[in-house]
C-alpha positions in Angstrom: 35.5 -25.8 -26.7 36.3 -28.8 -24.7 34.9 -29.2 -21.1 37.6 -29.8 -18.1 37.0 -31.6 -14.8 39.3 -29.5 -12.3 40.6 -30.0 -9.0 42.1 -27.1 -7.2 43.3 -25.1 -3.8 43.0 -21.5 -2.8 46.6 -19.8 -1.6 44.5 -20.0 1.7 44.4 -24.1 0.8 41.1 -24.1 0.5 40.0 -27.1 -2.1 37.7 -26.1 -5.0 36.5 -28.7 -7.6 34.2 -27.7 -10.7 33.9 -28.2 -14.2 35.1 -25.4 -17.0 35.2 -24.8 -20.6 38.2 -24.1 -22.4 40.1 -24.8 -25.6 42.8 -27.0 -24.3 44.2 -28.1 -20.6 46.9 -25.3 -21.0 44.4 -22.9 -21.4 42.2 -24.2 -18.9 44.9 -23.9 -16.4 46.0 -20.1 -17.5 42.1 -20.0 -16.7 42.0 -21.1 -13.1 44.9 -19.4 -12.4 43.2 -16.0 -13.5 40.8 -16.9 -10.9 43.2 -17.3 -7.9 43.4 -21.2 -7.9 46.4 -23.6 -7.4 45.1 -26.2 -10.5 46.4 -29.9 -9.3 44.0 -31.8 -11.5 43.1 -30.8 -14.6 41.2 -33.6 -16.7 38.9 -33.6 -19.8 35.6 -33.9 -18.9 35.6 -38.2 -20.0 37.9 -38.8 -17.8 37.1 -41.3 -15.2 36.3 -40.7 -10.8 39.6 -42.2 -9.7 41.4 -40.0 -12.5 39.1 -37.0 -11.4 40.3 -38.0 -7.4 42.4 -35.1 -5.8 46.1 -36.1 -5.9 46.9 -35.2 -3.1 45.0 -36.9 -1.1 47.8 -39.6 -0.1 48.7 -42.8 1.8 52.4 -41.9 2.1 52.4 -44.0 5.6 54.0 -47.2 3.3 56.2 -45.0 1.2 55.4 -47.1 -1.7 56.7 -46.1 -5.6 53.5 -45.5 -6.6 53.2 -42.9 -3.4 55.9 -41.3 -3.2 55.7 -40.7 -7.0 51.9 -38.8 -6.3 54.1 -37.0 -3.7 56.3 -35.5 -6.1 54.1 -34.9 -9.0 51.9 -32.8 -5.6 54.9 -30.7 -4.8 56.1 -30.3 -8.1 52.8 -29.3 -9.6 52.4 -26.3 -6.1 55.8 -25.0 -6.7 55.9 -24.5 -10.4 52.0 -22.8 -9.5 54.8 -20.4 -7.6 53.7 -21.9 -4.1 57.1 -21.6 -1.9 58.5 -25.2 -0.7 57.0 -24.0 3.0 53.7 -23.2 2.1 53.4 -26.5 -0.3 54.1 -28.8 2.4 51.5 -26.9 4.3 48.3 -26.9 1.5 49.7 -30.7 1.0 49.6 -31.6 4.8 46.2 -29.9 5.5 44.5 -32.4 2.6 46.2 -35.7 3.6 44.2 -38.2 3.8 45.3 -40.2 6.5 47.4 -38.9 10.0 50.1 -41.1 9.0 50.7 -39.0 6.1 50.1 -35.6 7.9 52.8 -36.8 10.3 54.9 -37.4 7.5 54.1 -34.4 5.7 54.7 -32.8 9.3 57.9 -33.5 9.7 59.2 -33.0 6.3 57.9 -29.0 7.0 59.4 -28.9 10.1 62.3 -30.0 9.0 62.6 -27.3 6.2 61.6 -24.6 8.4 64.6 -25.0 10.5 66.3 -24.0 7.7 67.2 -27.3 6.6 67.5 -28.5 2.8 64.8 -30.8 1.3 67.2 -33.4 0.2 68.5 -33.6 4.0 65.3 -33.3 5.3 63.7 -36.5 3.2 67.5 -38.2 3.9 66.4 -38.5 7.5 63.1 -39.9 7.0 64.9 -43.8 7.0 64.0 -45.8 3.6 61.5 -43.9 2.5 63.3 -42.2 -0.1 66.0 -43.6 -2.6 69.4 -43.0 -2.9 68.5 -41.9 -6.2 65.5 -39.7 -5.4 67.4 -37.9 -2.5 70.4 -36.9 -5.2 67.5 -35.8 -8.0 66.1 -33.6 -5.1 69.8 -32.0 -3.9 70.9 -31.8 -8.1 67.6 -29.6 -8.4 68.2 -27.8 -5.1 71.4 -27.1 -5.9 70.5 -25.6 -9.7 68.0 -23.6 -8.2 65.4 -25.0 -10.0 63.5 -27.1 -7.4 60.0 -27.3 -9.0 61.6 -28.5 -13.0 63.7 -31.0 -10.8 60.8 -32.7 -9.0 58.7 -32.5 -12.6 61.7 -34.3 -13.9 61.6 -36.8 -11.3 57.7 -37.3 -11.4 58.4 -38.3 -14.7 61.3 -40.4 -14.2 59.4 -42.4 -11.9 56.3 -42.3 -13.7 58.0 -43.8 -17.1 59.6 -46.5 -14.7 56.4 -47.5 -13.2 54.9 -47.8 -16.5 57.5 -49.9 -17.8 57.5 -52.2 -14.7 53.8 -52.3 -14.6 53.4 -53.5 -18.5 56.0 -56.1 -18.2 54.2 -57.6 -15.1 50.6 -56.7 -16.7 52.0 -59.0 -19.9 53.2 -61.9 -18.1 50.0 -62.3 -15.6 48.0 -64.4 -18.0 50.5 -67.1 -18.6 51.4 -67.4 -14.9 47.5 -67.9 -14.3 47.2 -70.4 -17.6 50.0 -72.5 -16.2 48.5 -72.3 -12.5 45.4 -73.8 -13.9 47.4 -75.6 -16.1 49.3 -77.5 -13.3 46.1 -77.5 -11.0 44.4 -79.3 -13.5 46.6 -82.0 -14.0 47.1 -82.5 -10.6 43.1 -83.4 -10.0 43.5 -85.6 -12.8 46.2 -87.5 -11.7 45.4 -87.8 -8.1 41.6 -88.0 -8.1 41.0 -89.1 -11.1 42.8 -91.8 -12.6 42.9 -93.6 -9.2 39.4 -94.0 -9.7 39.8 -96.2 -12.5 42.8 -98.2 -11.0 41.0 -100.9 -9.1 38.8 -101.7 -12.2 42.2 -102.0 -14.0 44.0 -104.5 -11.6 40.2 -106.8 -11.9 41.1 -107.1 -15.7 44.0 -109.5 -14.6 46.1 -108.7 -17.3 48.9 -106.3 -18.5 47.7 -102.7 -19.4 48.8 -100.8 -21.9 52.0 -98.9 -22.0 50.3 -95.9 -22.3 48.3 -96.4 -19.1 50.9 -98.2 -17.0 52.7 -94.7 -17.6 49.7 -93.1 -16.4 49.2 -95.2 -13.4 52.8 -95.1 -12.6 52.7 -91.3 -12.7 49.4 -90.7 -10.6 51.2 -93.4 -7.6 54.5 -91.4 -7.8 52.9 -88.1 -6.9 50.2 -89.7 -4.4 53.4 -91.6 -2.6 56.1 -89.3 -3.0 54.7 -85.8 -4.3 55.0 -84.0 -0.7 58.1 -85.1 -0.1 59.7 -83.9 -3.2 57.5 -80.8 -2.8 59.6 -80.3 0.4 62.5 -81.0 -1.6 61.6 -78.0 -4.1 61.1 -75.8 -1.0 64.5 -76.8 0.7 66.1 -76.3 -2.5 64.6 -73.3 -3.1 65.8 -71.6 -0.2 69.4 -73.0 0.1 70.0 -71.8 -3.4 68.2 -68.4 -2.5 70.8 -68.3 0.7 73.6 -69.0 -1.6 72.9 -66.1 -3.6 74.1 -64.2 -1.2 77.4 -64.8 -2.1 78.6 -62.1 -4.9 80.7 -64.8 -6.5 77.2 -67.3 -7.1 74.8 -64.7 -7.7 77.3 -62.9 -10.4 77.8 -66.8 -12.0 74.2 -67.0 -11.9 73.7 -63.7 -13.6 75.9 -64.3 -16.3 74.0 -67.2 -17.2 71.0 -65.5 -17.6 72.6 -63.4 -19.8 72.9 -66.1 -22.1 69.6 -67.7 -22.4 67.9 -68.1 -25.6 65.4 -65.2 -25.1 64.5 -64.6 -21.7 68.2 -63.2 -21.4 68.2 -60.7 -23.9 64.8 -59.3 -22.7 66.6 -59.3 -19.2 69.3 -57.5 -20.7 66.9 -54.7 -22.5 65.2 -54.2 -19.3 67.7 -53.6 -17.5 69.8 -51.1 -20.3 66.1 -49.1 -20.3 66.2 -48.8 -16.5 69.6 -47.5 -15.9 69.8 -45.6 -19.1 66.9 -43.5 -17.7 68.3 -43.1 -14.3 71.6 -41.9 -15.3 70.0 -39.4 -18.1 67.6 -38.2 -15.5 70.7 -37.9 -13.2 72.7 -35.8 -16.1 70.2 -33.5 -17.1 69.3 -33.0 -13.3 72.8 -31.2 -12.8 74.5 -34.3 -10.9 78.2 -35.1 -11.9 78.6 -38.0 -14.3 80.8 -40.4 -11.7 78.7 -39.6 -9.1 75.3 -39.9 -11.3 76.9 -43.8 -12.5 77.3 -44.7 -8.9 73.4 -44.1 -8.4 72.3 -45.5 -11.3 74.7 -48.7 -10.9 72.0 -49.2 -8.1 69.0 -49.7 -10.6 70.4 -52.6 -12.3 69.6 -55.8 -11.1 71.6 -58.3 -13.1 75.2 -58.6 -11.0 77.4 -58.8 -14.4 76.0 -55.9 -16.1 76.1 -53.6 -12.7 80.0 -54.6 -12.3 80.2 -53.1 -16.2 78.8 -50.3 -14.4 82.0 -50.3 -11.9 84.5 -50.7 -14.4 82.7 -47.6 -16.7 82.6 -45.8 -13.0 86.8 -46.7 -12.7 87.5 -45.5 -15.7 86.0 -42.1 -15.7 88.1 -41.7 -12.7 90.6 -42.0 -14.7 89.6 -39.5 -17.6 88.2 -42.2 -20.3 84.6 -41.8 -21.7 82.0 -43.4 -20.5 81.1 -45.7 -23.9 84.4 -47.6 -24.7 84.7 -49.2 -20.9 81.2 -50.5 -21.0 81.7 -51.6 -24.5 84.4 -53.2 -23.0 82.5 -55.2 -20.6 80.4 -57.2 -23.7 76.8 -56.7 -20.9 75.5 -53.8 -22.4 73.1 -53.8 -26.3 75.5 -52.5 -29.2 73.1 -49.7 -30.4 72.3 -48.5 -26.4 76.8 -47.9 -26.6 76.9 -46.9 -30.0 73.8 -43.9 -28.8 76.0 -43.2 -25.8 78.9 -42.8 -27.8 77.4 -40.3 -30.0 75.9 -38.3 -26.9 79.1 -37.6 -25.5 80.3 -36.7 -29.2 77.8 -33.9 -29.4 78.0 -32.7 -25.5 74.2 -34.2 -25.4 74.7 -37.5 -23.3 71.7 -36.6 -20.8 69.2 -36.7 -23.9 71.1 -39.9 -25.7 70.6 -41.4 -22.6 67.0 -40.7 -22.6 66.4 -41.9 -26.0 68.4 -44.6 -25.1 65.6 -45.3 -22.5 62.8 -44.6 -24.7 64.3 -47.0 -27.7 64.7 -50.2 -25.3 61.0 -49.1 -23.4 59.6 -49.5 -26.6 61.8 -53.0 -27.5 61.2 -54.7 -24.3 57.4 -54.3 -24.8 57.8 -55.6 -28.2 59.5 -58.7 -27.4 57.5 -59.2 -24.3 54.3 -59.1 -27.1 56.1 -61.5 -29.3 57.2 -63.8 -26.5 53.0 -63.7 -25.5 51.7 -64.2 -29.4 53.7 -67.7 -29.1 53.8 -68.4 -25.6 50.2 -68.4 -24.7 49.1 -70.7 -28.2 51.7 -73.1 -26.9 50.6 -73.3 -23.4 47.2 -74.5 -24.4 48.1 -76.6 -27.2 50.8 -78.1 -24.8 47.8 -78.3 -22.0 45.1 -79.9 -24.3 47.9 -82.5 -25.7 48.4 -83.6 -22.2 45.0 -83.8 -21.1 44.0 -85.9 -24.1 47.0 -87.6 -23.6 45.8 -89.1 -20.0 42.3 -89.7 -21.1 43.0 -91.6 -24.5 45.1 -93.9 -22.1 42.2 -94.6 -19.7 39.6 -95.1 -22.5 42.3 -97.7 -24.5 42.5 -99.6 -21.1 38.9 -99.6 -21.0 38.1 -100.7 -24.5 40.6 -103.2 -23.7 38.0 -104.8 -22.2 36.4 -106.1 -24.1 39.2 -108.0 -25.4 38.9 -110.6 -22.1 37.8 -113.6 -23.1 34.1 -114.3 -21.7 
C-alpha cells in the first residue's frame, strides 16, 4: 500500500488536505470520493511542496500559458468529479489566490449564469484566451462532453509546454557559455592587453605579427566598438521592422528552412506543434477546414504556414489533406506519409497525434545531439582563443630579451 498526499474540496467547497493509503492513485481517488470529497491533487507521498500546492490556487491576473493551462486542468478535473460548470467556477473562485483572479473567475460565472456558453463567455475576456482554446472549449461544448474536452486541452497545452520548455531548458547553457565566452574576451582585450601596450612601443621595434594583430584588435574595439555596437542595434531593428513585410519575412523563412541543421530542427518543431493542434482540433469534434485554419496559427515559420493555406484551399475543394502539403515541399516526408495513412483508415485525429509524439521525441533528440557537439566546441573554441591572445603577449615579451643591451 502506497501512501498519497491529497488535496481536496467539500461540494460545500470547503478545502481538505491529508494523507491516505491506498494501492494506486486511481484507487485513492475512488477512496476520497467515497468520503464526499472533490480530489484535485492526488500525489504519492515523495512528491515534493510545490507539487503537493493546491492547484487551484491561481494567478490568472496575467493570463499566462502556464495559467491558464492550471485553469483548465482545475475545471476539467471539478466537472469530470460531476461538479456542474456553475458550481466549478464557484469552488474555483472561492480558493483564488489573488482578487485579480476572483474577478476573473467572477466574471466568467457571471457570464455563464446568464445563460451564456463558455466558449463565448472566455471570447469576451480580450486576449486572454486563444483562438485555438476558445474553438477546443465550443468543439467540447458542442459534443456535449465539456469535462473530456477541457482534459483534452489540459493536455494539449501541457505536452506543448513541455516541448517548449525542454527546447529552451537545452539551449540555456550555451547561451550562458558564449555570454561568458564573449565577456571574457572583451576584458581581455580592453583591459588587458592595453596594459602591456606602452611597454611594447618602449621596445622600439616591430612586434610580432601575432601581437600587432592583438593590439590592432584591442584599439579597434576601444576606438570604434560603441559605435559599431550602435550599428548592430540600428540594424537590428530596421531588419526587425522589415519583417513586417509578408514578402521579407516569408524570403527570410525560407531560408531558414534551408540551413544546415538549425533548419531542419526548425522545421520538426514546427511539424510537432501544429500536428498536435490540428489532432487535438479533430478529435475534439471541430471540422477539418475549420480545425487547419486554427492550427495554421501555431506555426511560426511563414513558408510552411502558407503550405498550411494551400492544404486549407484545397480541402475546399474536395482534395485530402496529405497530397497539397506534400505539394508544398515545407512539411518532413514521414509526418505526410503518417497523415496520409490517417485519412486512409478514417483515424487522422490519432495519426496526427502520433505525428506529434514522433517529432516531440526527434526534436529533443537533435536538440541533444546538437548540445553533445556544440558545448565541446564552445570551449575548445574559447580556450584556443584565450591561449591565442596570451601566447602573443608572452612572445612579445620574450622578445625582449632579444634588444641588444
Amino acid at each position: 500500500m502506497a501512501q498519497f498526499q491529497y488535496r481536496a474540496v467539500t461540494p460545500e467547497g470547503e478545502q481538505r488536505s491529508g494523507a491516505l493509503e491506498a494501492g494506486d492513485q486511481s484507487l485513492a481517488v475512488q477512496q476520497l470520493q467515497r468520503l464526499g470529497l472533490i480530489p484535485i491533487s492526488v500525489e504519492e507521498g515523495g512528491a515534493t511542496g510545490v507539487q503537493n500546492m493546491l492547484q487551484l490556487k491561481l494567478t490568472l491576473g496575467g493570463s499566462s500559458h502556464r495559467q491558464v493551462q492550471q485553469f483548465t486542468q482545475d475545471l476539467a478535473t471539478l466537472m469530470r468529479a460531476g461538479v456542474s460548470l456553475d458550481r466549478a467556477l464557484e469552488i474555483m473562485r472561492r480558493v483564488a489566490g489573488d482578487r485579480e483572479s476572483q474577478s476573473l473567475l467572477g466574471r466568467i460565472q457571471e457570464g455563464v449564469r446568464k445563460g451564456q456558453s463558455l466558449s463565448a463567455v472566455l471570447k469576451e475576456q480580450g486576449g486572454d484566451f486563444s483562438r485555438f482554446y476558445i474553438s477546443m472549449v465550443h468543439a467540447a461544448e458542442m459534443s456535449g462532453s465539456l469535462g473530456d474536452g477541457l482534459t483534452d486541452l489540459a493536455f494539449y497545452m501541457e505536452r506543448s509546454r513541455e516541448l517548449r520548455e525542454k527546447t529552451l531548458s537545452a539551449l540555456l547553457y550555451p547561451l550562458i557559455l558564449l555570454t561568458v565566452a564573449g565577456l571574457s574576451l572583451l576584458i581581455i582585450l580592453t583591459y588587458v592587453v592595453p596594459q602591456f601596450q606602452q611597454l611594447f612601443e618602449d621596445m622600439g621595434r616591430a612586434l610580432p605579427l601575432s601581437t600587432r594583430i592583438v593590439i590592432g584588435i584591442a584599439e579597434f574595439i576601444r576606438d570604434l566598438g560603441p559605435w559599431v555596437l550602435l550599428l548592430l542595434i540600428l540594424g537590428a531593428l530596421w531588419f526587425r521592422h522589415r519583417l513586417k513585410d509578408p514578402a521579407v519575412r516569408l524570403r527570410r523563412d525560407a531560408w531558414l528552412l534551408r540551413l544546415p541543421l538549425a533548419g531542419s530542427l526548425m522545421q520538426r518543431l514546427d511539424t510537432a506543434r501544429f500536428s498536435r493542434s490540428l489532432g487535438t482540433l479533430v478529435r475534439g469534434g471541430v471540422p477539418l477546414l475549420t480545425a487547419l485554419q486554427i492550427a495554421r496559427d501555431t506555426l511560426t515559420n511563414q513558408m510552411m504556414a502558407q503550405g498550411a493555406d494551400t492544404a486549407a484551399a484545397s480541402l475546399k475543394e474536395g482534395r485530402r489533406l496529405a497530397e497539397p502539403l506534400q505539394a508544398t515541399g515545407v512539411f518532413p516526408t514521414l509526418a505526410l506519409q503518417m497523415i496520409q495513412v490517417g485519412e486512409e483508415t478514417g483515424q487522422l485525429d490519432d495519426m496526427l497525434l502520433k505525428v506529434a509524439d514522433v517529432y516531440d521525441r526527434e526534436v529533443s533528440n537533435a536538440v541533444q545531439r546538437m548540445l553533445t557537439i556544440l558545448e565541446p566546441v564552445l570551449i575548445v573554441g574559447l580556450g584556443l582563443m584565450i591561449a591565442g591572445i596570451i601566447l602573443s603577449i608572452l612572445v612579445a615579451i620574450m622578445s625582449i630579451n632579444d634588444l641588444p643591451i
